[in-house]
N, C-alpha and C positions, 0 to 999 in steps of 0.2 A: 219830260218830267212827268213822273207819275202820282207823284203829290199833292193833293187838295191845297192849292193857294187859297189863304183868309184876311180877310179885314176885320177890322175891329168892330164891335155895334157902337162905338162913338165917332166913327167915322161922318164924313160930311156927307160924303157920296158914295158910298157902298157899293151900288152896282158900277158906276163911272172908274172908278175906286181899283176893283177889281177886274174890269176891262186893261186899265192901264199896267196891272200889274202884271197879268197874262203876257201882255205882250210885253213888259219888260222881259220875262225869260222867253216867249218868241225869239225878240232880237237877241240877246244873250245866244241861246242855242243855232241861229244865222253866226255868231260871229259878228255882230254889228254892237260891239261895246260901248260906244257913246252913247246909238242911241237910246239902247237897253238901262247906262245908267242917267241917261236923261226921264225913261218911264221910271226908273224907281225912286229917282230924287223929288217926282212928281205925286208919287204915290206915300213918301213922305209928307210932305209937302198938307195932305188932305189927312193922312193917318199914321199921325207923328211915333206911333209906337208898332209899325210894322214889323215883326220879326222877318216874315217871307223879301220884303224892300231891302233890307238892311242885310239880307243874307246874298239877293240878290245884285247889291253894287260890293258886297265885298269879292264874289265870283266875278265881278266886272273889274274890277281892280286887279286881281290877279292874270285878266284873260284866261277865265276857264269855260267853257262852252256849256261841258256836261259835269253836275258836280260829283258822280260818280268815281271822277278822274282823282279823288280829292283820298282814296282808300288806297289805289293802286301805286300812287306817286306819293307818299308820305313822307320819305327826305326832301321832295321835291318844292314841297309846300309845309313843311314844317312850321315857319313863322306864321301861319296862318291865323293860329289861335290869340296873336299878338297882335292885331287889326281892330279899330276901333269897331269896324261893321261887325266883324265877328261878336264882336265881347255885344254889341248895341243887338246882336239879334238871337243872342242867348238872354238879357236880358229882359228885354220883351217878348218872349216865343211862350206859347203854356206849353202844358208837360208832353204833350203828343210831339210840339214842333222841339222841343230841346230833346228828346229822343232819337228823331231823325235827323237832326243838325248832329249830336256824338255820335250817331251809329256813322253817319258819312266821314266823321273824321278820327272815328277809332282808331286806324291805325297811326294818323297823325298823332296824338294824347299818346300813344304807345310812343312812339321814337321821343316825341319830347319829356317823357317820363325817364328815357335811359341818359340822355343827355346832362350833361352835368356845364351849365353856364357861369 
């Protein structure tokens, strides 16, 4: 991941905080999905309005490793946008992280725009 992970400044533990978050996408990116959403459920836990946690166990829910994968497979992950995590880490992300959150799922928002449910 090449993305600046952040915590909130009302956070408890900021630097602690943002250790555990790291290594939630560490494990995430291992493939080790429990433990990845056990760092992020933890990183809630201290900074109840994480948008990077919350994006983080929705990519854990899905088993995606790299969320890259998430432009190239857009039938594939279509309902994605329909996941409490997703909607919980568009609504707490600021404008930087809700940019990189639609840019990765552009072309997902494309398929489910042609889609008639």
């Amino acid at each position: 991941m090449k993305r600046e992970l952040k915590v909130s400044k009302d956070c408890q533990n900021p630097e602690e905080t943002l250790k555990e978050l790291k290594l939630g996408y560490i494990n995430l990116a291992d493939g080790f999905f429990d433990l990845a959403q056990t760092n992020f459920d933890l990183v809630i836990l201290a900074d109840p309005y994480n948008a990077d946690a919350f994006w983080g166990l929705m990519l854990c829910k899905c088993q995606i490793r790299d969320e890259n994968v998430l432009s190239s497979n857009a039938t594939l992950y279509k309902n994605i946008i329909f996941l409490k995590e997703y909607q919980n880490a568009l609504l707490y992300a600021d404008e930087m992280q809700k940019a990189i959150f639609n840019d990765l799922l552009s072309e997902i928002l494309k398929v489910n725009a042609g889609d008639n449910y």
